[in-house]
C-alpha positions in Angstrom: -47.9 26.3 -23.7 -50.7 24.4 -22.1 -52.1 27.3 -20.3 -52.8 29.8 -23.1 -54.9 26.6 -24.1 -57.1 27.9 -21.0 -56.3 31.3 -20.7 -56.3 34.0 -22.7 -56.0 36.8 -20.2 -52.4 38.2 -20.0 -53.0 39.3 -16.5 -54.5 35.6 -15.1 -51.4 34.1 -17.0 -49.0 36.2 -15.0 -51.1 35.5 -11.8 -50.5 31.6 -12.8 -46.6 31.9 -13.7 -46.2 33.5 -10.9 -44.3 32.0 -7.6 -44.2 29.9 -5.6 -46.3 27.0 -7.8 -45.7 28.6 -10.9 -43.7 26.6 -12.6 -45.9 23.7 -11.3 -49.4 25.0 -12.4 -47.9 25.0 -16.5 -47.4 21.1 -15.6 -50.8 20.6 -13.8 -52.8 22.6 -16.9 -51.0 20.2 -19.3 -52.1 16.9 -17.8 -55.5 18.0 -17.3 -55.8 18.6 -21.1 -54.0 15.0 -21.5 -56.5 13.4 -19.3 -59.3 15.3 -21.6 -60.6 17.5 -18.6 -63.5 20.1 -20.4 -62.5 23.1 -20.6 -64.8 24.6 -17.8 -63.0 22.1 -15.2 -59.8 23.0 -16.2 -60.4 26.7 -15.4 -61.8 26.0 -12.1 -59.0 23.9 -10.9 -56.5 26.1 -12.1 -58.5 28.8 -10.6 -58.5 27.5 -6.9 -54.7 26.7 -7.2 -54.3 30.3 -8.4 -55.5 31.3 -4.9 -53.4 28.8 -3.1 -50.5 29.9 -5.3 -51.1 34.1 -4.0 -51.5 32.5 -0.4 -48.2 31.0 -0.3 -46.4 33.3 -2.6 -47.7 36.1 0.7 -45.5 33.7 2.9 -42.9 33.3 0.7 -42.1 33.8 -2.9 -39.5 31.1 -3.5 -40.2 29.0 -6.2 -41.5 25.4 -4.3 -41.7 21.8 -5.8 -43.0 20.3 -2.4 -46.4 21.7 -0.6 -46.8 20.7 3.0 -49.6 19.9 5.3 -49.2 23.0 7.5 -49.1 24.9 4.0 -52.9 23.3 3.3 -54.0 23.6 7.2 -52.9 27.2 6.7 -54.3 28.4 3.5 -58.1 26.5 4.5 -57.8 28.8 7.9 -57.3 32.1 6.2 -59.4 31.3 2.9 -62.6 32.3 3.6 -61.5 35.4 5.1 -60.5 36.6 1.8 -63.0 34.9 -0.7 -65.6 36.3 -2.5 -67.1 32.7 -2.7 -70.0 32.0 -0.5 -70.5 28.5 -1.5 -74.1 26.9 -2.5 -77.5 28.8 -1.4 -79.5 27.3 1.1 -82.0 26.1 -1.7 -79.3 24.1 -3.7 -78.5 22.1 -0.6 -79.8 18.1 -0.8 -80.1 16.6 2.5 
């Protein structure tokens, strides 16, 4: 399976598997390994789709093959509530 190439953390695979995108994300991890993606890049994608994945599984936890715009408009209004992320220091900005 394409994401124990990436993973090896039983609980972060179970986070990934996990509805509504699950099924999806398996897909995903296996073209970015196709399209020789380093390894690094491939965690951080699958990473920020893990979040979107818990954000929509909180709305609903059927499985989903279609994402819609109000699903991204949502999920970019209530992310950085929840994030830990604080984005780039003031010194790493380039004007």
């Amino acid at each position: 399976m394409a994401l124990e190439q990436i993973f090896s953390c039983p609980r972060t695979l179970a986070r990934l598997r996990s509805a509504p995108l699950g099924e999806l994300l398996e897909g995903f991890a296996q073209w970015l390994i196709e399209h020789r993606f380093s390894r690094s890049n491939r965690r951080r994608h699958l990473g920020c789709l893990s979040h979107f994945n818990r954000y929509l599984g909180e709305l609903d936890q059927t499985p989903r093959r279609v994402v819609s715009r109000q699903d991204v408009d949502g999920f970019w209004q209530d992310y950085p509530t929840r994030c830990r992320h604080r984005g780039p220091l003031e010194g790493q900005l380039h004007a």
